[in-house]
C-alpha positions as CSV (number, residue, x, y, z in Angstrom):
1,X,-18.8,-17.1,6.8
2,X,-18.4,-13.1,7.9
3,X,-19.0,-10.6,6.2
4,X,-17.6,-6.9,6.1
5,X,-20.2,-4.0,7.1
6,X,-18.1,-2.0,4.3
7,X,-20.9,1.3,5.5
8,X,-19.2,0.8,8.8
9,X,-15.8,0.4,7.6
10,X,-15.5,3.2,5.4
11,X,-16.7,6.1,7.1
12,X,-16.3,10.3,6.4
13,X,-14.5,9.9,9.5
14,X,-12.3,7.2,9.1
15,X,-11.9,8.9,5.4
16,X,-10.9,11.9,6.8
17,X,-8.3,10.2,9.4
18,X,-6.6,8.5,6.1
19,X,-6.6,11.9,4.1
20,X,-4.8,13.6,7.1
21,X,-2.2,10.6,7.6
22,X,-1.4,10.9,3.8
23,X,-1.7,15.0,3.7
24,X,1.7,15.2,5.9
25,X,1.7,19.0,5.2
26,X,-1.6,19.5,6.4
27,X,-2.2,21.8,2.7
28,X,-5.9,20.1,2.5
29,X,-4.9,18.5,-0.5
30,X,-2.0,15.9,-1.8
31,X,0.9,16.4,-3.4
32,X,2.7,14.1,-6.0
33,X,5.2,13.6,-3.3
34,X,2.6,12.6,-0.9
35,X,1.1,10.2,-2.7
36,X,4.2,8.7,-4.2
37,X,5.1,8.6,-0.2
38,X,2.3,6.2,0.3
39,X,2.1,4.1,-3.0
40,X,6.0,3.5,-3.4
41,X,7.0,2.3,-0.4
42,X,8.8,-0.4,-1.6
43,X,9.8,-1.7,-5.4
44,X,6.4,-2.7,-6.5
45,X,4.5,0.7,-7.4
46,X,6.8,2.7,-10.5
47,X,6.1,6.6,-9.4
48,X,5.8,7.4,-12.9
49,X,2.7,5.7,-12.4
50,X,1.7,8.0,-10.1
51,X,2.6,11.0,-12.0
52,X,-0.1,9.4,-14.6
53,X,-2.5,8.8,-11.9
54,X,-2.2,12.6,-10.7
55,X,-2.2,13.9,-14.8
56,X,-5.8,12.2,-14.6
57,X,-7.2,13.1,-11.5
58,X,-5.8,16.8,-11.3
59,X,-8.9,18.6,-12.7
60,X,-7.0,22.4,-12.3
61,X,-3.3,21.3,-13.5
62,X,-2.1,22.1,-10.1
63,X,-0.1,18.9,-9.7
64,X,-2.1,18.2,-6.4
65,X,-5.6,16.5,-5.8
């Protein structure tokens, strides 16, 4: 059976590659809008969700992380 090198999967680099794809206006952090963007692309992720994952993660009440 294989296995996943998960050090060599997730990398600062590859990280960093993902951030950028999802930080579409390059503000060095993201938005509510950018992450609801990402997580509801289709029916299955509700973007108040979002808004509660943001609530928690938003350490300055900025709205962004």
């Amino acid at each position: 059976m294989a296995t996943i090198d998960e050090a060599k999967l997730v990398t600062p680099e590859r990280l960093r590659t993902v951030f950028n794809h999802i930080d579409t206006d390059g503000s060095g952090s993201l938005s509510a809008d950018e992450i609801k963007a990402i997580l509801c692309f289709d029916d299955d992720f509700d973007p108040y969700e979002v808004d509660k994952i943001i609530k928690q993660a938003d350490t300055n009440n900025d709205g962004e992380i």
